[in-house]
SERO-4910 file (N, C-alpha, C, O; in steps of 0.05 Angstrom, whole numbers):
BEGIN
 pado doro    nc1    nc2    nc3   cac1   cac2   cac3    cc1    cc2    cc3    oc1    oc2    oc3
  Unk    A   1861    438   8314   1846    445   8290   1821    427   8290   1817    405   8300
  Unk    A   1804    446   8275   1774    425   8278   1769    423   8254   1774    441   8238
  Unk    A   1758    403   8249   1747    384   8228   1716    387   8225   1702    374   8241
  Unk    A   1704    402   8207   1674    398   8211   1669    384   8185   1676    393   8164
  Unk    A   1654    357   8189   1643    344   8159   1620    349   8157   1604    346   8176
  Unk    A   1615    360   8129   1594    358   8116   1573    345   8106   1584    337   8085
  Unk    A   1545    335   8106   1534    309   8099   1532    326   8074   1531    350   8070
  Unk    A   1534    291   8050   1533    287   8030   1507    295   8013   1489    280   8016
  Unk    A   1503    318   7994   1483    310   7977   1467    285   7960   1479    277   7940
  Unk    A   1448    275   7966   1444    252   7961   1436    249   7929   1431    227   7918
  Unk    A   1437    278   7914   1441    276   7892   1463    285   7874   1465    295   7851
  Unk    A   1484    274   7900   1521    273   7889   1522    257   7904   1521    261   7928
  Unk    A   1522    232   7894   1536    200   7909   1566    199   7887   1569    212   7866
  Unk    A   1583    179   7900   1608    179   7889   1614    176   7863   1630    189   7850
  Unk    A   1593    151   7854   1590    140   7835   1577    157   7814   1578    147   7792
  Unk    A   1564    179   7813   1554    197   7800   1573    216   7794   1576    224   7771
  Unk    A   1588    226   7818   1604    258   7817   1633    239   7803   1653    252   7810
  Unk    A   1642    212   7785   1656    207   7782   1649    199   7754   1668    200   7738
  Unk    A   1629    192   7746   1618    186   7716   1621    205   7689   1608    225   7690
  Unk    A   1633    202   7671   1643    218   7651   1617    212   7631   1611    190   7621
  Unk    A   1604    238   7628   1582    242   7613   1592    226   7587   1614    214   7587
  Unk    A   1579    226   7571   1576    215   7545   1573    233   7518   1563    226   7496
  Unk    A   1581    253   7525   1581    272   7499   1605    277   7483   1627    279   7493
  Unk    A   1601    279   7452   1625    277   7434   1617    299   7420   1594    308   7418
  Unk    A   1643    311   7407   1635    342   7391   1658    339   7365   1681    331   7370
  Unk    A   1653    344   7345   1684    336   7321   1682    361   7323   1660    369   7318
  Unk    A   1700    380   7331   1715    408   7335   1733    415   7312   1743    437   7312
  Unk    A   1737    397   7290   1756    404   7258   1731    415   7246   1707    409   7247
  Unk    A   1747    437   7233   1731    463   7216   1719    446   7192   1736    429   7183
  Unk    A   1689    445   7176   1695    431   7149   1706    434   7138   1709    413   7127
  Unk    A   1730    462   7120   1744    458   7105   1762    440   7114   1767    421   7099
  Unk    A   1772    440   7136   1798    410   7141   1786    380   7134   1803    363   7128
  Unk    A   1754    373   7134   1749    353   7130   1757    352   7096   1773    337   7084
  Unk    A   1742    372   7085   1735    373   7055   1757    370   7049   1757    348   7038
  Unk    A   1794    383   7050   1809    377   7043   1826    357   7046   1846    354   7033
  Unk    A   1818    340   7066   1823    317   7078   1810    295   7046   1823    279   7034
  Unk    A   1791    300   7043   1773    280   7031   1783    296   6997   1769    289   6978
  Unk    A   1792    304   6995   1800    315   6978   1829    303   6968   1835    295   6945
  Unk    A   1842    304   6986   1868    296   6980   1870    261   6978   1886    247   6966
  Unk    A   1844    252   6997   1843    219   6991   1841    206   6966   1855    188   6958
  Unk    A   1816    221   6951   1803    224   6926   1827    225   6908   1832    205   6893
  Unk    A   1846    249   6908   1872    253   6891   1882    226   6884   1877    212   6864
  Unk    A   1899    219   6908   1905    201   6918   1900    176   6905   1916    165   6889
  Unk    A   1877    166   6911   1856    139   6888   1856    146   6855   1858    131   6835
  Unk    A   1854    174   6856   1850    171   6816   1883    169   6804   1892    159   6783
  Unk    A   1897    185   6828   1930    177   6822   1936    151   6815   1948    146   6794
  Unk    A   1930    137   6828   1936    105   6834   1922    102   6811   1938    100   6791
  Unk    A   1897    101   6805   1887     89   6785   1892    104   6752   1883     95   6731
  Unk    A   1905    123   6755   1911    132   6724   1944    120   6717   1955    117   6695
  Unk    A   1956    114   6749   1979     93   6733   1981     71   6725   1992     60   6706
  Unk    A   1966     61   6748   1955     30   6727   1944     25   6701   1948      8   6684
  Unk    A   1926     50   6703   1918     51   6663   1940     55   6647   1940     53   6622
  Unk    A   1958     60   6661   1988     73   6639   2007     51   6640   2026     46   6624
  Unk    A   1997     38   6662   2022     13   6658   2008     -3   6643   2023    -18   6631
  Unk    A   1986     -7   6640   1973    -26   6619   1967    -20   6598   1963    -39   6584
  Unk    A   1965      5   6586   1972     10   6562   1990      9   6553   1991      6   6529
  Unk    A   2017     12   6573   2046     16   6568   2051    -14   6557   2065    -21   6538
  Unk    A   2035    -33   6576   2045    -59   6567   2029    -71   6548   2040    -90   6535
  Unk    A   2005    -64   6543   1988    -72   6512   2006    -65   6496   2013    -83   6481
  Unk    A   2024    -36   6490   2023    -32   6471   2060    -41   6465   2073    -40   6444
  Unk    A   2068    -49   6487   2103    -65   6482   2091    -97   6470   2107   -109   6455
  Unk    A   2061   -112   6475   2067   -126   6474   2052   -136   6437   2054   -158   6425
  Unk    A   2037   -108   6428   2026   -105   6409   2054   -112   6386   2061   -131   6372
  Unk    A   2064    -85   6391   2091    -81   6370   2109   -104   6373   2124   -108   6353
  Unk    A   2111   -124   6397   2129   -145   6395   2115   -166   6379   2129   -185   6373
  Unk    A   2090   -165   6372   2079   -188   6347   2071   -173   6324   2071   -184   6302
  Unk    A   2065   -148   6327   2083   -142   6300   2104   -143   6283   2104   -149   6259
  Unk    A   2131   -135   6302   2159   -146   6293   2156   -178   6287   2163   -185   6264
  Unk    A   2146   -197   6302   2141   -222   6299   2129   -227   6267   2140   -240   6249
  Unk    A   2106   -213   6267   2093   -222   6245   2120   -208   6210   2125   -217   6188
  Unk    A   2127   -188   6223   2141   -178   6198   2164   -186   6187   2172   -184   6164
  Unk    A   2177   -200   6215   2194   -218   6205   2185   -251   6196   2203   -265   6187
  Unk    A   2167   -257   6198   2155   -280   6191   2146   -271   6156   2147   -289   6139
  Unk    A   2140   -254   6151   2130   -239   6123   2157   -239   6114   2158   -251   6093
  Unk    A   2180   -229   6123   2206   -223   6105   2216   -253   6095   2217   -262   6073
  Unk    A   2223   -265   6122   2209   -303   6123   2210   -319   6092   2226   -334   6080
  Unk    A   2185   -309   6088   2167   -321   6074   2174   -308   6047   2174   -323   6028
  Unk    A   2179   -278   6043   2181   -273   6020   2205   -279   6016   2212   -272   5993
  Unk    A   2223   -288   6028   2250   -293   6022   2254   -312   6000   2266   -312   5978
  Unk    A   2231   -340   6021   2226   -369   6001   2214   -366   5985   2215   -379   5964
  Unk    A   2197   -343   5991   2187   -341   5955   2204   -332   5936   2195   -337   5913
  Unk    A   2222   -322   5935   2233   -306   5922   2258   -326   5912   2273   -321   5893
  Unk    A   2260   -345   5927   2280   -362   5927   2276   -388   5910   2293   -399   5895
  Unk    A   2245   -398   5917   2229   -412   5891   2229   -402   5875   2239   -416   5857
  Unk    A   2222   -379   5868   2215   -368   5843   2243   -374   5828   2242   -389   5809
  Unk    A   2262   -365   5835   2296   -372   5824   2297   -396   5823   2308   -404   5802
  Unk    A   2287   -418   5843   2291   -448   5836   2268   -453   5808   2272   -469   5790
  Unk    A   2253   -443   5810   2241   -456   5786   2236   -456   5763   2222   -468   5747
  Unk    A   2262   -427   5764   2262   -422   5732   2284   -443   5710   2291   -444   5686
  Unk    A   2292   -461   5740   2311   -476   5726   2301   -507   5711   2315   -521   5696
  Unk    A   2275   -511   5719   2258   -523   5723   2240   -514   5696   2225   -531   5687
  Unk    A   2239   -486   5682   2221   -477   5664   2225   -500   5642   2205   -507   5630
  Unk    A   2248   -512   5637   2237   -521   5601   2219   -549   5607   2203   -556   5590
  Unk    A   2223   -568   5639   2202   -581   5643   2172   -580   5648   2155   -597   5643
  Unk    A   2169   -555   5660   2143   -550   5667   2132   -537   5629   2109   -538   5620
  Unk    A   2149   -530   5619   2130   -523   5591   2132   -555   5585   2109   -560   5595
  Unk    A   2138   -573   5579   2151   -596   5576   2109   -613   5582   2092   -625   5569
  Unk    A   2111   -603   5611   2086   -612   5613   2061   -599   5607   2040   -608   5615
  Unk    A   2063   -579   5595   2044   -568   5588   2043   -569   5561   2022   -566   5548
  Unk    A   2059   -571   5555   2054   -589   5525   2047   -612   5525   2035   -618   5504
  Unk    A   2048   -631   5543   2040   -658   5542   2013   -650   5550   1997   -667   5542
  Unk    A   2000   -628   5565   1976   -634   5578   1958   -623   5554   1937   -635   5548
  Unk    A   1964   -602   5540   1958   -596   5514   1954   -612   5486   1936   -606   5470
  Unk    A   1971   -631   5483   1966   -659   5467   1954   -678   5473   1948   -696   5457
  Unk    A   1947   -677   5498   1927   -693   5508   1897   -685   5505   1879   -702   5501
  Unk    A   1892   -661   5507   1865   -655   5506   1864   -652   5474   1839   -654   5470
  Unk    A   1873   -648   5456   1874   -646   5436   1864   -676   5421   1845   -677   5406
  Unk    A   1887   -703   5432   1872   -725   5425   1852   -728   5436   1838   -743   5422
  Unk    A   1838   -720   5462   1817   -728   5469   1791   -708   5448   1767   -714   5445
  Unk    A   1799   -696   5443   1787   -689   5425   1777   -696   5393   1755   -693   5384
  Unk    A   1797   -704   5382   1808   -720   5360   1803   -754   5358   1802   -767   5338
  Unk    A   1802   -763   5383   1794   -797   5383   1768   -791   5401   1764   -809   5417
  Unk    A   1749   -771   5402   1725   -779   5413   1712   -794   5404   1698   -808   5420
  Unk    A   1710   -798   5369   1699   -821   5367   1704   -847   5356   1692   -862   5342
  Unk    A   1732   -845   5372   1753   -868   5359   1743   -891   5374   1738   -890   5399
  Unk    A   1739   -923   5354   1735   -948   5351   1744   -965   5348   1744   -973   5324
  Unk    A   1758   -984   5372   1774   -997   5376   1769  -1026   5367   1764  -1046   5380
  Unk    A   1771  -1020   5337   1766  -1052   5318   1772  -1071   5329   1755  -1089   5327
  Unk    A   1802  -1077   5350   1809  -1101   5350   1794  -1111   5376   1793  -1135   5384
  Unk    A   1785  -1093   5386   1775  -1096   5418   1748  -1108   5401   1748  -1132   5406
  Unk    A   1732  -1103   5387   1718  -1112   5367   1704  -1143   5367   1688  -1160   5374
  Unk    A   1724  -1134   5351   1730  -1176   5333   1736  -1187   5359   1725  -1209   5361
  Unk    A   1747  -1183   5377   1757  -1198   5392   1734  -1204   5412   1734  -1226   5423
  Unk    A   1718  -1189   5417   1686  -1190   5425   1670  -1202   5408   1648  -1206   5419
  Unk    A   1670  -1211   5386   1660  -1219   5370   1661  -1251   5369   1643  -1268   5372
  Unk    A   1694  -1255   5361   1692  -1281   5364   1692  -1299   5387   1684  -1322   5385
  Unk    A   1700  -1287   5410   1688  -1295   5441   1663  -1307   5442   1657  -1330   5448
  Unk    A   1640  -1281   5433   1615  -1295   5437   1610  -1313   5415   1592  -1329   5419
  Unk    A   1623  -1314   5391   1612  -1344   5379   1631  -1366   5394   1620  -1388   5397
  Unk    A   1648  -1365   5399   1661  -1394   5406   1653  -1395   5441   1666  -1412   5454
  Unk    A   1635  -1380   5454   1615  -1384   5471   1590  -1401   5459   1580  -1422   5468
  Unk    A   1585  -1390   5442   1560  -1400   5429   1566  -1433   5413   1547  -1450   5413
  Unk    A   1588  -1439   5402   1597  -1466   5391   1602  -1453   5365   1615  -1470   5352
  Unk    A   1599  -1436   5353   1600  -1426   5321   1631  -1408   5314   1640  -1394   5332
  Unk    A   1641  -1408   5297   1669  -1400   5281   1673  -1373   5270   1668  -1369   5246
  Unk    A   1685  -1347   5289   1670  -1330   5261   1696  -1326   5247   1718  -1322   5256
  Unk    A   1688  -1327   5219   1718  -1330   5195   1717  -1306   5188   1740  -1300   5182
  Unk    A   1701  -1283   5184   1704  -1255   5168   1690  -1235   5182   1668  -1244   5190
  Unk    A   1693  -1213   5188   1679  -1180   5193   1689  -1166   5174   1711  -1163   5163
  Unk    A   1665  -1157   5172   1661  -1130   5152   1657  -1112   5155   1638  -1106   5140
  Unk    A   1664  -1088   5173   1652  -1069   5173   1655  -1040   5169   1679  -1034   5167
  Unk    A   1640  -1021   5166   1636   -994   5163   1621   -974   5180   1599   -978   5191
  Unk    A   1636   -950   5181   1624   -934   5205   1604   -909   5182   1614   -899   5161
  Unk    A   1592   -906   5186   1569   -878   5174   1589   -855   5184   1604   -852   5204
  Unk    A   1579   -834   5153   1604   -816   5157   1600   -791   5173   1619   -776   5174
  Unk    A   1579   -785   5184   1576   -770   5203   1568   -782   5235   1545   -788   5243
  Unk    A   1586   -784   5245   1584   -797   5269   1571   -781   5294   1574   -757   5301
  Unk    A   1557   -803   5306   1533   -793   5323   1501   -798   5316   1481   -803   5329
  Unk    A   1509   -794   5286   1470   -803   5265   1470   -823   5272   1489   -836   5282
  Unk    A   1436   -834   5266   1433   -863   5273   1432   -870   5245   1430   -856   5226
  Unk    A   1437   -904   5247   1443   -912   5227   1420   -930   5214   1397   -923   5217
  Unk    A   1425   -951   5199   1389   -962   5178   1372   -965   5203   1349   -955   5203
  Unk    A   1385   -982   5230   1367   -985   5244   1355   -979   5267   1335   -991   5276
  Unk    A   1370   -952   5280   1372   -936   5288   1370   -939   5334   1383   -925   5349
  Unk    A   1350   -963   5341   1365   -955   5373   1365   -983   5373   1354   -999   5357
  Unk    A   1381   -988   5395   1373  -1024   5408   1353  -1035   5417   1340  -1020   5431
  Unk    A   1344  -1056   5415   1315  -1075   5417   1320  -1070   5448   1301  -1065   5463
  Unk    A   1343  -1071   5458   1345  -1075   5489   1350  -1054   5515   1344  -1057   5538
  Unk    A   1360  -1033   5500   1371  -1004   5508   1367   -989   5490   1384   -981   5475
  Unk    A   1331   -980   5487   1329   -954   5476   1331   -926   5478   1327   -913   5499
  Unk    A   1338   -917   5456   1356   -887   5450   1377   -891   5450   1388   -869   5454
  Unk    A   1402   -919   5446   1420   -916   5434   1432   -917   5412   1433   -938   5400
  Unk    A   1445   -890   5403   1454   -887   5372   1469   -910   5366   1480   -923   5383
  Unk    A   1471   -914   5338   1483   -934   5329   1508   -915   5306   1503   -892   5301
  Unk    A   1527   -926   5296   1545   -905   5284   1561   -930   5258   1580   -927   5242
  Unk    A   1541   -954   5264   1560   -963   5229   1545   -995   5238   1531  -1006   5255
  Unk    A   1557  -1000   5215   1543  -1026   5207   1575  -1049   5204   1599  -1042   5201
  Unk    A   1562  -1083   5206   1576  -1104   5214   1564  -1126   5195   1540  -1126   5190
  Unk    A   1583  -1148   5182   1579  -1155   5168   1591  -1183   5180   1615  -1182   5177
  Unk    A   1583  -1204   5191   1607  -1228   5211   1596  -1257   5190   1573  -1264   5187
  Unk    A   1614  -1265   5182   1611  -1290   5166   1626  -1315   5180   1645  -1312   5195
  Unk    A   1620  -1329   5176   1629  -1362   5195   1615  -1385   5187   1600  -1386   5168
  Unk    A   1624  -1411   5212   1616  -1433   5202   1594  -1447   5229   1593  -1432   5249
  Unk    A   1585  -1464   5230   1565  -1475   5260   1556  -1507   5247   1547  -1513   5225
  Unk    A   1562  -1522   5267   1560  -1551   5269   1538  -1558   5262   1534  -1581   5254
  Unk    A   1510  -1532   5264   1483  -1529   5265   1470  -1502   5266   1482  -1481   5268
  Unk    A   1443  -1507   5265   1430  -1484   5260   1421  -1473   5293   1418  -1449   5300
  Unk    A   1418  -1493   5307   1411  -1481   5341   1432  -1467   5352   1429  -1447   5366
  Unk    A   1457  -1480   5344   1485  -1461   5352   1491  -1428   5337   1508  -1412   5344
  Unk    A   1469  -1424   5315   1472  -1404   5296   1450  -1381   5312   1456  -1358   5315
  Unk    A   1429  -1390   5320   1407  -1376   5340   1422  -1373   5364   1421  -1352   5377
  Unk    A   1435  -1393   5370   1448  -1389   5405   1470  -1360   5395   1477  -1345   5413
  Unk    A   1475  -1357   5380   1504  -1343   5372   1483  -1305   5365   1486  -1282   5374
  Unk    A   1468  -1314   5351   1445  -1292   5349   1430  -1279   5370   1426  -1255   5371
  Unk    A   1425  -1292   5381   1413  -1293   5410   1439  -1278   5437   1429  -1268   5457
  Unk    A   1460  -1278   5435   1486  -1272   5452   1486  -1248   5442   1482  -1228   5456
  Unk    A   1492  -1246   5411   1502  -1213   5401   1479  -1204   5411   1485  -1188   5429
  Unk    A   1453  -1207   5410   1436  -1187   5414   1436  -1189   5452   1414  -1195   5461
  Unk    A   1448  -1187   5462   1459  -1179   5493   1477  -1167   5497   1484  -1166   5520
  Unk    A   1493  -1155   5476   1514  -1145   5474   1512  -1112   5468   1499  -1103   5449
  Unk    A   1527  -1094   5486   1517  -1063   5482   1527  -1055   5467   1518  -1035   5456
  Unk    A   1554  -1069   5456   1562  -1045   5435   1552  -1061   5402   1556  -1048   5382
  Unk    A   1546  -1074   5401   1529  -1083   5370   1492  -1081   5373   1484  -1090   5394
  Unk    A   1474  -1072   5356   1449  -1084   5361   1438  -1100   5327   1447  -1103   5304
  Unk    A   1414  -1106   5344   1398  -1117   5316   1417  -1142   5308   1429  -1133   5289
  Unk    A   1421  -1154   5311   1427  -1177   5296   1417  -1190   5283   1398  -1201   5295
  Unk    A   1419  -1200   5256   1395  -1207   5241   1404  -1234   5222   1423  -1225   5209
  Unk    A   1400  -1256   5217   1413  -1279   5209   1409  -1266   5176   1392  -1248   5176
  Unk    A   1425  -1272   5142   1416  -1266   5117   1421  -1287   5104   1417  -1287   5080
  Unk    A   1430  -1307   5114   1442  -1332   5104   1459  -1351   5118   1481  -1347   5129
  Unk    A   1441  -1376   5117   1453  -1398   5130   1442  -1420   5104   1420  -1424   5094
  Unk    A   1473  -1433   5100   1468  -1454   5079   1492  -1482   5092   1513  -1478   5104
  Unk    A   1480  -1508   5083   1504  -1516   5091   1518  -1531   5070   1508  -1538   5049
  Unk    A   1548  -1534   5079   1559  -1541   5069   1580  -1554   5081   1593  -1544   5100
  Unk    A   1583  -1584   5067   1596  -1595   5071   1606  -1599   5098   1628  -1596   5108
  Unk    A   1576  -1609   5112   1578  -1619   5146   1576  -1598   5162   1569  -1606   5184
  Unk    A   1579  -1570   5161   1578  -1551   5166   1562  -1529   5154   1564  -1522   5131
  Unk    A   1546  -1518   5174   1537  -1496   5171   1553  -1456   5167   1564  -1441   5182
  Unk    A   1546  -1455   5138   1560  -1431   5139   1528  -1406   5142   1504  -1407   5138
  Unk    A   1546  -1389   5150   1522  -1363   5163   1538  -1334   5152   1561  -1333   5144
  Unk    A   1520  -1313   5153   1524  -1294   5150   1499  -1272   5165   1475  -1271   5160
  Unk    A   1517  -1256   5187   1494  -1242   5202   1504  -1219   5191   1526  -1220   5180
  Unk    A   1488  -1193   5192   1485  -1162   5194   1483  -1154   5223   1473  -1169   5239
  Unk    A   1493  -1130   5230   1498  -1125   5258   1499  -1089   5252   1512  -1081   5232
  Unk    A   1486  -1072   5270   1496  -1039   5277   1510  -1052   5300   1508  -1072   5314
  Unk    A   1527  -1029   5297   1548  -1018   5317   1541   -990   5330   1538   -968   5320
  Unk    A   1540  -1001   5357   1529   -971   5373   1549   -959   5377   1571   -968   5370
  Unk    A   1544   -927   5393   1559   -914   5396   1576   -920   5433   1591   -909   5449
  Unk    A   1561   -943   5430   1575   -940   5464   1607   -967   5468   1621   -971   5488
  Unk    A   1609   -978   5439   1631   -989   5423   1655   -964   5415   1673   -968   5399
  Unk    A   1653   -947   5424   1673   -929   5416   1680   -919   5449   1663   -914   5465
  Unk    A   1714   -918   5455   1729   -926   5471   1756   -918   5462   1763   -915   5439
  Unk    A   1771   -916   5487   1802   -898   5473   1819   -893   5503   1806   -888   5523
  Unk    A   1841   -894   5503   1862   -880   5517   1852   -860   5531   1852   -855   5555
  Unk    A   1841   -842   5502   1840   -814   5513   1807   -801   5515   1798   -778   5515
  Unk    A   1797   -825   5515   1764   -812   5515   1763   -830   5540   1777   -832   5560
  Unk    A   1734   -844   5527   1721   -866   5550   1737   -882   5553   1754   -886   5536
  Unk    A   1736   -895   5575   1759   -922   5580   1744   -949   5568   1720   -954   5573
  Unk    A   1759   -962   5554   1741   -984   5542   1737  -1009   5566   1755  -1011   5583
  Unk    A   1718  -1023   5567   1711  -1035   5581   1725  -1068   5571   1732  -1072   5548
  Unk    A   1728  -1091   5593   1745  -1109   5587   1730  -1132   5564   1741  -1149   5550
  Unk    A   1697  -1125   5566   1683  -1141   5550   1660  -1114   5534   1661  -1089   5536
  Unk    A   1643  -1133   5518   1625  -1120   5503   1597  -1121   5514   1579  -1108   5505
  Unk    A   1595  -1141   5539   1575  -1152   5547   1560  -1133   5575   1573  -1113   5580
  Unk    A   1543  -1135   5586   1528  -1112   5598   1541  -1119   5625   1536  -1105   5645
***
C-alpha cells in the first residue's frame, strides 16, 4: 500500500485548525427568560410580605400584652381606691373633727385681727423704763373705737404712715429728771407706741414722779391667730 502525503496548507497550521473560536449565542426563547425573572421577583415580594406579617404579627402580640398590663395595673389601682375610700369612712368623724378646727381658726383669725396683747404691753413698757433707771407704777390705756383710724396724733415721728389705734397714759417715779428724758427718749424708738410726750414731772419726796401720754400704733396688735407677736417692742 502507498502512502501519498500531502503538504500542509500554510493557512491551516495545527495550532489554528485546533483553536475554538470565541463565539457565544443564549439560544433560551425570551419568554423562558421573562418567566424565569418573573418567578424570582414572586419569590422576593413572597419573602418580603412575610416578614411584614411577622412583624405586625409581633407589634401587635406585643401591643395587647401592655395593654392587658396596663388594665390590670388600672383594676390595681381602682381596687385601692376603692379600698381607701372604705378605710376612710371610718376615719369621717375625725377628718370633720378637723375641719371644724380649721374653720374656728380662720374665724378667730378673723375676730382677733385686731386683737392687743396688753400684757405683752406693760411688760414692754416697764422693760424700757427700768432700762432707762425710772419705775413705771400705772398704765392707762384706751383703744379708739373704730380701729384702723388714726388717732389725736396720727403717724410716728420715726416711721411715717403708721396708724396709731389708741392712746397710753404711764405714770411712775425717776431718781431724776435726765433718767425721765432717757425713758422718753427709748419709748420714742419703740414701734408699737409713738409720740411720747412728758405732762408732768414734779418731785416728791427724793423722787421724781412723771406722767407721759403715748399712741399706740397699729403694729402693737399681735395674736395666736393673726400676726405673730414679736419677743420685744423695739425695732
Amino acid at each position: 500500500m502507498v502512502t501519498t502525503l500531502m503538504p500542509l496548507d500554510p493557512a491551516l497550521s495545527p495550532q489554528r485548525v485546533l483553536r475554538i473560536l470565541p463565539i457565544s449565542a443564549n439560544l433560551l426563547p425570551a419568554e423562558v427568560v421573562a418567566a424565569r425573572r418573573a418567578r424570582r421577583a414572586r419569590r422576593i415580594l413572597l419573602v418580603a410580605l412575610i416578614l411584614a406579617a411577622a412583624l405586625l404579627v409581633s407589634w401587635y402580640a406585643y401591643a395587647s400584652h401592655r395593654v392587658q398590663v396596663a388594665t390590670d395595673d388600672l383594676h390595681t389601682v381602682a381596687g385601692q381606691a376603692t379600698e381607701l375610700q372604705r378605710s376612710q369612712n371610718r376615719y369621717a368623724e375625725v377628718v370633720g373633727i378637723e375641719n371644724q378646727t380649721d374653720t374656728i381658726a380662720r374665724q378667730l383669725n378673723t375676730l382677733l385681727a385686731d386683737d392687743l396683747p396688753w400684757a405683752g404691753l406693760l411688760s414692754t413698757l416697764r422693760d424700757t423704763g427700768g432700762a432707762a433707771g425710772v419705775s413705771v407704777e400705772g398704765v392707762n390705756g384706751s383703744l379708739t373705737k373704730t380701729i384702723g383710724t388714726s388717732a389725736t396724733s396720727g403717724t410716728l415721728p420715726t416711721a411715717k404712715g403708721v396708724t396709731t389705734i389708741g392712746t397710753l397714759i404711764v405714770t411712775g417715779s425717776a431718781p431724776d429728771k435726765p433718767s425721765i428724758a432717757k425713758y422718753v427718749e427709748a419709748l420714742g424708738k419703740l414701734d408699737t407706741v409713738a409720740n411720747p410726750y412728758l405732762t408732768n414731772a414734779s418731785d416728791d419726796s427724793g423722787s421724781i414722779s412723771f406722767s407721759i401720754n403715748l399712741d399706740i400704733t397699729a403694729r402693737a396688735r399681735c395674736g395666736r391667730f393673726t400676726t405673730a407677736c414679736a419677743n420685744s417692742g423695739g425695732n
